[in-house]
N, C-alpha and C positions, 0 to 999 in steps of 0.2 A: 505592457504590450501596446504595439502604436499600428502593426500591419492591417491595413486596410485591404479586407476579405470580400468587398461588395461585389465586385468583377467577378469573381467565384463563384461566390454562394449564393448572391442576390443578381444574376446576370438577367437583363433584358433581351440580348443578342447571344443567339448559339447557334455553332456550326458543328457540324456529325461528319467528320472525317470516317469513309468507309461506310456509311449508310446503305443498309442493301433493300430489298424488297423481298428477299427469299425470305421465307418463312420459318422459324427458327435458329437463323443465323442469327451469330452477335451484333454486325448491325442494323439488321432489322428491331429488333430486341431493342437495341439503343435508341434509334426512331421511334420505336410503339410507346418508351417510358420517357420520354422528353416530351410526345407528343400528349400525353397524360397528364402532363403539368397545369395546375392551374393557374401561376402564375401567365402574366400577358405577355409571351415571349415572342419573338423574334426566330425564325428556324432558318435556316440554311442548310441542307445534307447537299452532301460532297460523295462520286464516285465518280472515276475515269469513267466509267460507260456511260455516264448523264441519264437519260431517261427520266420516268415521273416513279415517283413512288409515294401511295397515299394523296393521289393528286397533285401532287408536288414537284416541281422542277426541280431536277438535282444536277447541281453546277461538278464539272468535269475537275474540276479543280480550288482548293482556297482560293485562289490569284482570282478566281472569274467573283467572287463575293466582293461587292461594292461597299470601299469603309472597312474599318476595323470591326472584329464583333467583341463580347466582354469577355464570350467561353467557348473554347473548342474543344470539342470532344475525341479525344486522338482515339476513334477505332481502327486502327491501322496495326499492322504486324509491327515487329521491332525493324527488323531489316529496314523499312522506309521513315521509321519512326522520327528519327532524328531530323531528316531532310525536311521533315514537316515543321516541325518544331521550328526549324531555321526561318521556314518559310514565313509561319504564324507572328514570328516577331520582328520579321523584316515588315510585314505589313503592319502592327503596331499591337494584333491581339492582346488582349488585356491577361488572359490566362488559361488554363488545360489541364484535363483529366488525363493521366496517363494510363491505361488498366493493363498495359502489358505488362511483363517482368523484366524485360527490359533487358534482354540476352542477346549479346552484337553475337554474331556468326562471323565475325571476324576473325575476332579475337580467341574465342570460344570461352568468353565467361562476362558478366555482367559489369564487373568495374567501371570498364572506358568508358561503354555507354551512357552508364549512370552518372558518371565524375562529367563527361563531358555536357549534357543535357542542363544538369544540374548550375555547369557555368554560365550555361546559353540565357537559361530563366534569368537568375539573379542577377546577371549585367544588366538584363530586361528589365528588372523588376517586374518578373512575370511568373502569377500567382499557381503553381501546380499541386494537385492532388492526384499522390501517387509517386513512383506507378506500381504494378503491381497491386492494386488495389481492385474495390468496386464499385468506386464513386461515389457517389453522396448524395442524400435526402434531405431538398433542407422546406423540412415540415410549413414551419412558422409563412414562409415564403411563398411556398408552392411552386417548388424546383427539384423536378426529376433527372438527374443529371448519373442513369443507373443504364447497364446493359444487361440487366437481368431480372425477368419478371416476379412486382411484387405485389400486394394486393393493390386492389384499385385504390380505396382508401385507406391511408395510413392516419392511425390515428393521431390528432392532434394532443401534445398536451405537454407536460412539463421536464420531460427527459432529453438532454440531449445527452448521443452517446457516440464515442469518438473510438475506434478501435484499430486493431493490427490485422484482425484476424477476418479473412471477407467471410467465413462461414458462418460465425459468430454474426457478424450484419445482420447477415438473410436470418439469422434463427430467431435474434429476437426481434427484428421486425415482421417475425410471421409467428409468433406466441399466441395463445388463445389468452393469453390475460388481458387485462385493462391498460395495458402500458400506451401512454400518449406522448407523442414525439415533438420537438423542438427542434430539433435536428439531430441526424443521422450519416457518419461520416465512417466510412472504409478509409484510412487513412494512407495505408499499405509502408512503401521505403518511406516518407516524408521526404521526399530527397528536397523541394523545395518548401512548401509550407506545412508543418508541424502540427502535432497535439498539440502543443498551448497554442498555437493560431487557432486552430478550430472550439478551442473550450474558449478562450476570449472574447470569439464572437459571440458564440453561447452565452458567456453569461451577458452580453449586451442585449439581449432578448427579453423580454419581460415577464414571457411564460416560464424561461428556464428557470427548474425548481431545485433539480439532480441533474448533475453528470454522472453517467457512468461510464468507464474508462476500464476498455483491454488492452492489456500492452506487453509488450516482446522483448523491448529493449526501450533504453533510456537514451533521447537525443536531445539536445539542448533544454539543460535541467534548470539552467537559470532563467529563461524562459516558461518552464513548467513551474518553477519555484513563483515567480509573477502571477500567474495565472490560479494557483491553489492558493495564494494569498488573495487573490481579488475574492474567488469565492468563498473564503471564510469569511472576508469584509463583508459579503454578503448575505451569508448565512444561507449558503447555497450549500446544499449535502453534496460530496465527490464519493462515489462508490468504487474503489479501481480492481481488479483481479488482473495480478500479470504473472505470465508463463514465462518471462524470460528477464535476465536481471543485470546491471552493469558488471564487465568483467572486471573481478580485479587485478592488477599487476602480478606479476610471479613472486616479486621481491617481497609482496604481505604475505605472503605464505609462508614465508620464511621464519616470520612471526607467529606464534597463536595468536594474537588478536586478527588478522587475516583470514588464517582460516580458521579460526569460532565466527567470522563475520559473516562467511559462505560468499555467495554470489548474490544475495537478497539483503545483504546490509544496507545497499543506499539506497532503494527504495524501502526500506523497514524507517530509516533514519528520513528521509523526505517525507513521507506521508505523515509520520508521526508528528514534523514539526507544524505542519500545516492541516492535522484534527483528516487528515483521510479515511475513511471507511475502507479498510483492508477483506474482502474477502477470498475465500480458499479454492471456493470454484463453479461454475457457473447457473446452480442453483440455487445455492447461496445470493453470487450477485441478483439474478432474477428474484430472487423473494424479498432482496434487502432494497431494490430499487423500487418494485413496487412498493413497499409498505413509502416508504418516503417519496411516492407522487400523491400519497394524499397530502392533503395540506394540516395534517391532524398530527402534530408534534407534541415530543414527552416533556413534563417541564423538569426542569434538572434534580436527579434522585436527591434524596434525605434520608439519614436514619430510619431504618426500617418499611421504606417504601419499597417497590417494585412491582411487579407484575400479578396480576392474581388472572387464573384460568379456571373456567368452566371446562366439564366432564360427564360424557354420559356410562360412563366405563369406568370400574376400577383401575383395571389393568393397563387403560393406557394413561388413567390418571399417573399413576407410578411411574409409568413406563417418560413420562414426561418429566417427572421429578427426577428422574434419573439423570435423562440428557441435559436437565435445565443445569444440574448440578456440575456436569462436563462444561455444558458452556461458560458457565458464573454467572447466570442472572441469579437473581433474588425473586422470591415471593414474597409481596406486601403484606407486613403483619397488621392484619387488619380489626379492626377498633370491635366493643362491646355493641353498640349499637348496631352496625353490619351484623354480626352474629346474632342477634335477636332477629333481624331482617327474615336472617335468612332460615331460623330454626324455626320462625311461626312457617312460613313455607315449603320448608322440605317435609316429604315423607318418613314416615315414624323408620328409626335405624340409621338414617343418612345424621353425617355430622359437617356442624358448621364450622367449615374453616376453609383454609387456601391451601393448596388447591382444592376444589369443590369437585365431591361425583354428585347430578342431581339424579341419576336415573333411579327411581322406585317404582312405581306400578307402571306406569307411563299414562298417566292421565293428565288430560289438562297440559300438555308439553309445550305448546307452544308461547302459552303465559309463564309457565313455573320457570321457565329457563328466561325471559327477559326480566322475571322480576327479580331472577337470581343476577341476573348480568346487570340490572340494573342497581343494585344493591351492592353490587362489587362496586361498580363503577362511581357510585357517590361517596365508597369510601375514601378520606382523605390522603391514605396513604400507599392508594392504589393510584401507581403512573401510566398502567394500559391496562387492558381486558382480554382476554384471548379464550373464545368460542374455540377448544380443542376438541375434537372429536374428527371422524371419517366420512365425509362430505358427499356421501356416498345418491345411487339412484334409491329415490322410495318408490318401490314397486305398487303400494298402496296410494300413491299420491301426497303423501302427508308431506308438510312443506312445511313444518312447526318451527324448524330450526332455522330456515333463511326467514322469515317473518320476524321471528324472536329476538335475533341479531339487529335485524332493518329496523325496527322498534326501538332496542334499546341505544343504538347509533343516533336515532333522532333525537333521543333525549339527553345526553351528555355530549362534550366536547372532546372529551379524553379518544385517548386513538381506542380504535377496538378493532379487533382482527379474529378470523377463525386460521386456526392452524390445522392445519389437514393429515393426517399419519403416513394415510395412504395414499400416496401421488395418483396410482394408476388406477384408485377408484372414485377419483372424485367426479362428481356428474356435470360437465358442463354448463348445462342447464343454468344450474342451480349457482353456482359459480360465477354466473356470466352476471344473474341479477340479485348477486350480493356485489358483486364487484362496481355494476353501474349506481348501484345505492353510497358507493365511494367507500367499499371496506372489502377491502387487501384482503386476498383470500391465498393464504402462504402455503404451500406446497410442501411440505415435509419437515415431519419432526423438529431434525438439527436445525435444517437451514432457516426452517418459520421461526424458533426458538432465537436463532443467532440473529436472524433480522430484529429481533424484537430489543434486543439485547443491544446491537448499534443504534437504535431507537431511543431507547435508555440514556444512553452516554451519549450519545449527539450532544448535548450542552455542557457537557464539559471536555469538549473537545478541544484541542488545542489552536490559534487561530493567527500562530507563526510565530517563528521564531525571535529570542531578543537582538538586541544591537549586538555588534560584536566587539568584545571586550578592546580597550584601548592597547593602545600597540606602546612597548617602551624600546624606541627604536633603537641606542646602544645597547641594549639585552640583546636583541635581536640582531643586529648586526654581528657581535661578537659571537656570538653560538653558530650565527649563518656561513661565518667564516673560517669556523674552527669544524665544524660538519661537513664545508666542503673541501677540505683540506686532507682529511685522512680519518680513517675510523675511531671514533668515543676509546678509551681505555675505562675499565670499570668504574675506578674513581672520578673519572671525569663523567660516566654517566650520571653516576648519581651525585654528583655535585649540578647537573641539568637539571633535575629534580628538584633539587633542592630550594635550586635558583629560584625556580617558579613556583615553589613554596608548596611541594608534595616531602611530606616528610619519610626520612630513610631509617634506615635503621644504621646504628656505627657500626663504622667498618675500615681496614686495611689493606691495602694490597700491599704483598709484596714475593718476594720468590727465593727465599732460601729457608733453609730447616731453623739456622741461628736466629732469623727476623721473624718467621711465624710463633716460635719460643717467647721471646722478646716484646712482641708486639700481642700474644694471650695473658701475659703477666699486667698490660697496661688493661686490657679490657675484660677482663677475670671470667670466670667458667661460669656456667655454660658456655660453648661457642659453637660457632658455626664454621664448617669449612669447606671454601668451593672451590673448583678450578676457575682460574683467568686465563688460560691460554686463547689467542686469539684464534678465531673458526668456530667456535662452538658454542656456539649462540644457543642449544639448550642444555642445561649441563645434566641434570636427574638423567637424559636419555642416555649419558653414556659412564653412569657412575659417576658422576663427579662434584657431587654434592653430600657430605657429611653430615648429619644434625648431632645434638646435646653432647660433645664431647666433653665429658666429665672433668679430665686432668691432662694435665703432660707429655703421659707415657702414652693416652688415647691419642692425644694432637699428634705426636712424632709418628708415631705408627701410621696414622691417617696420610698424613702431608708424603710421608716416604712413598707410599702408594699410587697417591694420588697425582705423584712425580713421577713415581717410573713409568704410569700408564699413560699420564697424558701432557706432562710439561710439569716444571717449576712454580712459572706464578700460577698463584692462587691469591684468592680473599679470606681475609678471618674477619666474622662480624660476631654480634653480640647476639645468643639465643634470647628471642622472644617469646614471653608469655604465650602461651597458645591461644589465638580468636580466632574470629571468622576468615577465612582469605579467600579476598575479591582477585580479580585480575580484571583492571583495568589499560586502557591499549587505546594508540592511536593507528588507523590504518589510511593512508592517501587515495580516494578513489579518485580512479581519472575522472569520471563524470563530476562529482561533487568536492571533492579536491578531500580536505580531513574531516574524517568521524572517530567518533567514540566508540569505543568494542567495552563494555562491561560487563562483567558474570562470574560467575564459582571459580575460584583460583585454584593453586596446587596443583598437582600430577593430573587433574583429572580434568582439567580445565577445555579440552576437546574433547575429551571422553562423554561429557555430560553436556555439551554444548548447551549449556546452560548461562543465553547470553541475553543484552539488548545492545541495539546500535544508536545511535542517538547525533543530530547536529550540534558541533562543539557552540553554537549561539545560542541554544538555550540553556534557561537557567538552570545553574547547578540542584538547586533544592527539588525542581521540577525533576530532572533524570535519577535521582538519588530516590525519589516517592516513584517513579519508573520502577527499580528496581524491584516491589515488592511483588512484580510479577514472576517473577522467579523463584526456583525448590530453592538457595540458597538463601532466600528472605526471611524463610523459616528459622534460620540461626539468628536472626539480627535484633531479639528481644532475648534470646537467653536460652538455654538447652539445658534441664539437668544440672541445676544448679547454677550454671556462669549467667556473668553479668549479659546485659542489654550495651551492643556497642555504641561505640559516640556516633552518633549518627551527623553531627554539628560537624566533626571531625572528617568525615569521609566526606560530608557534601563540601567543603573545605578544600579536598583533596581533588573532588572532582572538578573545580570550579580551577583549581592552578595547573590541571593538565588539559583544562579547554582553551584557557589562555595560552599553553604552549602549544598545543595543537595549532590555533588559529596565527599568533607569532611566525610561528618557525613551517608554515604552511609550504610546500616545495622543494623543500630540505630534507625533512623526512618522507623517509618514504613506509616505515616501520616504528610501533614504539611497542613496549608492553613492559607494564608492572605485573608481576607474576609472581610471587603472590604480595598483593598488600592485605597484612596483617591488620585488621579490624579488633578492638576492644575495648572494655570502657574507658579505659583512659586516653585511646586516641586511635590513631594509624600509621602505621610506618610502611615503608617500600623493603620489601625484602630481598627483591632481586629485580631487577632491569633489562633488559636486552634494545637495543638503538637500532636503527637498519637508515642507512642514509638511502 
C-alpha cells in the first residue's frame, strides 16, 4: 500500500461546508466536534448566509477560503453535493468526507452520482471518506472530523477500528469498557479510499496493537490482502466480523462446490490465509478486541496446556465446562505441585484441579482466591487464568475478588482475565478498576470463553499465504484452448485431472448396449454405471448413476434404462473399495478470482455443508491439517474396523488441483470432484463435473 492518507487523517486545514449555528443541526454538530479537536487546526466554516458562529467568520462560499485546505467537510445535501466537490478540486483541495448517501434526485437512484464523484476524486487524486458514512476519529492525532456527538474524551490506546456500519462507530466508541483508540473510521461506500487505506495507515502508527474490522462487502481484496499481510508481518491481531460476503456468480451454483462455498467462502478463504481473528457477532468482537489491547499475550499451546479458571460456584463451574467444550478450548492439565498448592489452601471437601470451585465457608476470600490464581498461574502448563465468576454489586462492600485478581495480575506475566456470566449484572464499578489495573474484564460466558480461545491460537496463526505454484505454460495454453472452445466431454474431464496429477478412477465412455458389454469384459465386475449425456451436470439427482453391478444381465438391464430415460452415452468405470469421500472443488470468485471448496463428498455433500474454503497458494499439507476441523475428519483414522486413509495421498491430490486452479484461473468458472474416494491405499476421482 503506498496511498498517502495525511491530507485526510492528519489534515492541518479544514473547511465545514454547511456549518450552521443552530443548535442540534448536523452542522452545528460538525462545528462543535471539529472544534474539539486537539489537534492545531486550521477552521474555515462555510454557509451562504456568512454570519459568525462560535465567534467565528463563516465565508459565504469555498471560493471566498484563501489557498487550498487539506480536508473539507462536505455537510451539504446530495442535490449540491457534487457541484462542491467540483468546486473543492478546481481549487486544489487535498480531500473530503462525504456523509451523505449520496441519492441524485435526478435520476432517482444513487449510481450516477456515486460513479460520477468517484471519477471527479481520482483524476484528483483526491483522498474521500465515504460517503454515506460518519467520518472518522483519528485518536493518535487528535482529529475530529465527526458530525455527530461523542464523548469529550475518546480514549487513547491501541485499537484502530475501520467499519461499514456508522452504528457500530458510535457504539463502540461509547462502550463503558477500557477500549483505547488509534483510530476510528466509519468508512461507509469506500467509493474513493478503502479499508485497506485506512488499516495501512493504521498499522503505520505505533500505538496500533489490534484492528478491528466490520464489513459488508468486499472491495478491493488485493489491496486488503497487502494490508492483512503487513499486519501479520507485524504481529498486529485483525479481529473482523462481517455481515455481508462477496457474491458469487450464478454459474458456481451450478456446481456443489458453489453452493457448499455459500456467500462467506472468500472471506473464510482470505482471513484464513492471512491468521484473521473471525468472530460471529458483536459481543464476541467487543470481548475478543479488548482481551488483545492488553499487551499480555499466550505463548503458543503445547500438549496439554491451555487455560485453567477459577470459580466460586459449582454450577457455573460446569456450566463453563460446558461452553468451553462447544468452543474447543482446552483446560491446562496441571502439574502435582500446583495440586499440593492448591489442596494446603482450599477448604476441607473442595478438590484440587481445573477448573477450580474455591468457594467454602467464605473466609479469608480475598487471599484464598489470589493464591488459588496465583498457583494456577505459575503452573507451567497453564497459558491464561480466567477469574470466572458474576461480577456482580456487593451490597456489603466486600471487594475480595477485584483486589484478589489486581494482586495476582501483578505478580505473573501470563494474560489473566475475569469472565463474567452475567452481562447485565456486572457492577461497573468494579469493572472499571479491574479494567484500569489492565485486565480485560469479558462479558459473557461464550463470547469471554471464545476470546480466550483466539488468545490461544493467535501464535499459530497463519501469516499468508505461499508463492504460487509455477505455471507450465503449454499445459496451460492447451487446456485454455480446448475450455474455450466448447464444453469438456467426460473423458476429457478426467484426463484434466489427471494431467495435473489428481488421480481417477478407470473408466470408459461410450454409448451403445454392444460397447458397454465389451468395454465391462476389459474392466471386469464390479462396475459402475453413469449417464454421459450432455446437460446434466448432477447425474444421482436424476437417477443416473448405477453402483456394484454384479454381471451382465445387471449391466444390460441398467444401461437399456438408463437409455430410454436419459440418452445413450453413458460411462462404465471400475467399482471402488469403499473409503472416505471428500469433494473437493474449485469455485472463481469475482473478488478473489479461484478457491478451494473441501468437505464430505457423496449425495450429502450440501446436505451437510460440511465444508472449508481455502486460497489455492497455500500449502497443500497445511489445508489438508484444515480439514480436521470437520464431522467427516472423523473417518480419516478408521471406523469399525477400516483402515486410516493415505493422508500423503489426498494432500497430493489437493496440491495438483491448486496447481490447476491457479493455471487455468479465468477459464473456469466451476470444478468439482464429487466424490473423491479416500483409502489406504490412495485416492481416486470418481466423478467430475467442469463448468467453463
Amino acid at each position: 500500500m503506498t496511498t498517502n492518507l495525511t491530507a485526510l487523517l492528519e489534515a492541518r486545514s479544514v473547511a465545514i461546508l454547511g456549518a450552521s449555528g443552530r443548535e442540534g443541526s448536523f452542522g452545528n454538530r460538525l462545528v462543535q466536534e471539529v472544534l474539539r479537536s486537539s489537534a492545531d487546526l486550521d477552521v474555515h466554516l462555510i454557509n451562504p448566509r456568512g454570519g459568525e458562529i462560535e465567534g467565528r467568520k463563516v465565508a459565504p462560499s469555498l471560493d471566498d477560503v484563501d489557498g487550498p485546505v487539506d480536508l473539507v467537510l462536505f455537510g451539504v445535501s446530495d442535490g449540491i453535493v457534487e457541484d462542491e466537490v467540483r468546486r473543492a478540486i478546481r481549487r486544489g483541495d487535498r480531500a473530503g468526507v462525504l456523509y451523505g448517501s449520496l441519492f441524485d434526485p435526478a435520476d432517482g437512484s444513487s449510481t450516477g452520482l456515486r460513479e460520477r464523484i468517484t471519477t471527479l476524486a481520482e483524476r484528483a487524486s483526491m483522498q474521500i471518506c465515504g460517503g454515506g458514512c460518519m467520518g472518522f476519529i483519528n485518536v493518535d492525532y487528535g482529529l475530529r472530523a465527526i458530525g455527530y456527538v461523542e464523548r469529550e474524551e475518546i480514549p487513547q490506546g491501541p485499537i484502530a477500528f475501520v467499519t461499514h456500519s456508522g452504528s457500530v462507530f458510535s457504539a463502540l466508541l461509547r462502550t463503558r469498557r477500557a477500549l483505547g483508540f488509534s483510530l476510528a473510521v466509519s468508512a461507509g461506500q469506500e467509493l474513493v479510499t478503502g479499508v485497506a487505506d485506512y488499516v495501512d495507515y493504521a498499522l503505520s502508527l505505533e500505538k496500533t496493537k489490534v484492528v478491528a474490522l466490520l464489513l459488508e462487502t468486499m472491495r478491493n481484496p488485493l489491496a486488503l490482502a497487502a494490508t492483512l499481510q503487513k499486519a501479520a508481518d507485524q504481529d498486529v491481531a485483525v479481529v473482523a466480523l462481517t455481515v455481508g460476503a462477496s457474491a458469487m456468480g450464478q454459474s458456481m451454483v451450478a456446481a456443489h462446490s458453489g453452493a457448499l462455498a455459500g456467500a462467506d467462502g472468500a472471506w473464510e478463504a482470505l482471513f484464513n490465509a492471512y491468521g484473521v481473528i473471525r468472530v460471529r457477532d458483536l459481543d464476541e468482537l467487543t470481548d475478543t478486541v479488548e482481551l488483545f489491547s492488553s499487551p499480555r499475550r499466550a505463548r503458543a499451546p503445547r500438549p496439554g496446556s491451555g487455560i485453567a479458571t477459577v470459580h466460586d460456584s459449582g454450577a457455573e463451574r460446569a456450566l463453563v465446562v460446558d461452553i468451553a467444550s462447544e468452543v474447543g478450548i482446552n483446560f491446562a492439565g496441571i502439574d502435582e505441585t500446583t495440586k499440593k498448592r492448591l489442596s494446603d489452601r482450599l477448604d476441607p471437601g473442595l478438590v484440587a484441579e481445573n477448573p477450580i470451585d474455591v468457594w467454602g465457608t467464605g473466609a479469608d476470600t480475598e487471599d484464598l482466591f489470589f493464591e488459588v490464581l496465583s498457583a494456577m498461574a505459575d503452573d507451567d502448563n497453564v497459558d491464561a487464568v480466567g477469574l470466572s465468576l458474576d461480577f456482580v454489586t456487593e451490597f456489603d462492600g466486600d471487594e475480595s475478588y477485584p483486589h484478589a485478581i489486581i494482586r495476582a495480575a501483578e505478580a505473573t506475566t501470563k494474560p489473566l482475565v475475569v469472565i463474567s456470566n452475567i452481562t447485565s449484572a456486572i457492577d461497573e464499578a468494579t469493572s472499571l478498576r479491574v479494567r484500569e489495573a489492565g485486565i480485560p474484564v469479558l462479558e459473557g460466558t461464550r463470547s469471554g470463553l471464545t476470546a480466550v480461545q483466539h488468545l490461544l491460537q493467535f501464535p499459530l496463526r497463519r501469516k499468508g499465504p505461499e508463492d504460487a505454484a509455477v505455471l507450465n505454460s503449454e499445459r496451460q495454453g492447451r487446456w485454455t484452448t480446448l475450455l474455450r472452445e466448447r464444453p469438456l466431454s467426460s473423458a476429457e474431464s478426467f484426463s484434466l485431472l489427471a494431467e495435473y496429477g489428481v488421480p481417477i478412477v478407470r473408466q470408459v465412455s461410450t454409448d451403445s448396449q454392444d460397447s458397454v458389454v465389451n468395454v465391462a469384459q476389459t474392466l471386469g465386475y464390479p462396475l459402475v454405471l453413469k449417464t454421459d449425456e450432455e446437460g446434466i451436470d448432477h447425474k444421482s439427482d436424476v437417477g443416473g448413476v448405477v453402483l456394484g453391478i454384479p454381471n451382465q444381465a445387471k449391466l444390460i438391464e441398467s444401461y437399456q434404462d438408463l437409455a430410454r430415460r436419459l440418452g445413450p452415452r453413458v460411462v462404465l468405470a471400475q467399482q471402488e473399495r469403499p473409503g472416505v469421500e471428500l469433494s473437493l472443488g474449485i469455485i472463481n470468485d469475482p473478488h478473489l478470482g479461484p478457491l478451494l471448496v473441501l468437505g464430505a463428498g457423496g449425495e450429502l455433500v450440501e446436505v451437510m455443508a460440511d465444508r472449508l474454503v481455502r486460497l489455492p497458494t497455500l500449502k497443500a499439507e497445511q489445508i489438508v491439517d484444515d480439514l480436521e476441523v470437520l464431522h467427516v475428519a472423523r473417518l480419516f483414522e478408521g471406523v469399525r474396523g477400516s483402515d486410516a486413509i493415505n493422508r500423503a495421498a489426498l494432500t497430493e491430490a489437493v496440491r495438483s488441483l491448486a496447481t490447476l486452479a491457479v493455471e487455468l484461473e479465468g477459464v473456469l468458472s466451476g470444478l468439482d470432484i464429487n466424490p473423491l474416494n479416500c483409502t489406504a491405499e490412495g485416492v481416486k476421482a470418481l466423478d467430475v463435473l467442469i463448468l467453463r
